[in-house]
N, C-alpha and C positions, 0 to 999 in steps of 0.2 A: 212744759216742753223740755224735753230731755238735751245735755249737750250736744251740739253736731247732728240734730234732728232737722227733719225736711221740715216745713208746711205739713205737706198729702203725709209723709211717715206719724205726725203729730195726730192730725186729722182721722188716721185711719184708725188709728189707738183709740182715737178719743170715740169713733166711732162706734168701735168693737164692745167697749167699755157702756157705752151708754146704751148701746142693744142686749148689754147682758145685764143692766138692770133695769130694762124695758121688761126682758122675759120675768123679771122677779116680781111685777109687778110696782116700779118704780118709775114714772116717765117726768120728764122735764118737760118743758114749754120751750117754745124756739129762742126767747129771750134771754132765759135760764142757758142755754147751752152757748149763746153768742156770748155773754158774760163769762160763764167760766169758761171759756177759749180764749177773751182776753185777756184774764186773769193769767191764766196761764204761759203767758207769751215771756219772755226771759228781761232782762232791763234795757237790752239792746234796742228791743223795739217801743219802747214806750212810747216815742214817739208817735211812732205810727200809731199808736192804741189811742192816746192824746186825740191824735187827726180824726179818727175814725169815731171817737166817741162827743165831740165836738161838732163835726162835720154830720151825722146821722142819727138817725132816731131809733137807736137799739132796739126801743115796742117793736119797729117795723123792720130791721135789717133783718135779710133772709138770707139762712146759714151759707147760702151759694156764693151772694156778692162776697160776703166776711172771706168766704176762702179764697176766689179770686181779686179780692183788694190784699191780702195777706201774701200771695203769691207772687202777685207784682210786685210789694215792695221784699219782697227775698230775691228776687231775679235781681233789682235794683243792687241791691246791699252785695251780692258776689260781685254783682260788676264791677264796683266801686271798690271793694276788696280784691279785686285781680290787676284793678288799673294801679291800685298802692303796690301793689308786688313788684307787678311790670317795670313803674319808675324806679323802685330798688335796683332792679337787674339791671337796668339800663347805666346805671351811674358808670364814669367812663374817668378815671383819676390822670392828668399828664402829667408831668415833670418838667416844668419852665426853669428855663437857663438865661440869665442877659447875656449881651455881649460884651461883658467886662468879664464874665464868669467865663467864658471860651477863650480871651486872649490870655487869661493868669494862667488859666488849662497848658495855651501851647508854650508859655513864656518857661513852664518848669522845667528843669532838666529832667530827658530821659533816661533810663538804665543803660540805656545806649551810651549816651556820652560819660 
């Protein structure tokens, strides 16, 4: 998976790619192609890959669920990525004063006097 790559933009490379060595006379097994797509996946999601190859029986996952469990957890990951942003922006810095610091304030003399 290339940097700043979607899911489906990954997917459809990978797609293009394994239909051009289908026509060559070179074809993969369903297992074969769920493996290297999670091979493929960057360090970011290991996780997920973890969960998915733990939680399933790759002989039987069919390339459909793999893309739609891979999509949900990218939907996930931006969210969570926009909700970090958001709290950045939001951060809101005051300037607290006591009330010892306001009466030294009026006690100076001004330019006035």
């Amino acid at each position: 998976m290339k940097e700043n790559e979607t899911i489906v933009e990954m997917i459809t490379r990978f797609t293009d790619i394994v239909n051009g060595l289908e026509a060559l006379g070179k074809t993969y097994k369903e297992f074969e192609k769920v493996m290297k797509i999670l091979r493929s996946l960057p360090s970011k999601w290991h996780t997920k890959v973890t969960a998915i190859q733990e939680a399933k029986n790759l002989i039987k996952l069919p390339m459909e669920e793999l893309i739609g469990s891979l999509m949900t957890y990218e939907i996930n990951l931006t969210k969570k990525l926009q909700e970090g942003e958001d709290k950045k922006k939001k951060s809101i810095a005051l300037k607290a004063t006591t009330k010892e610091e306001e009466d030294v304030e009026e006690e100076k003399p001004s330019e006035e006097d």
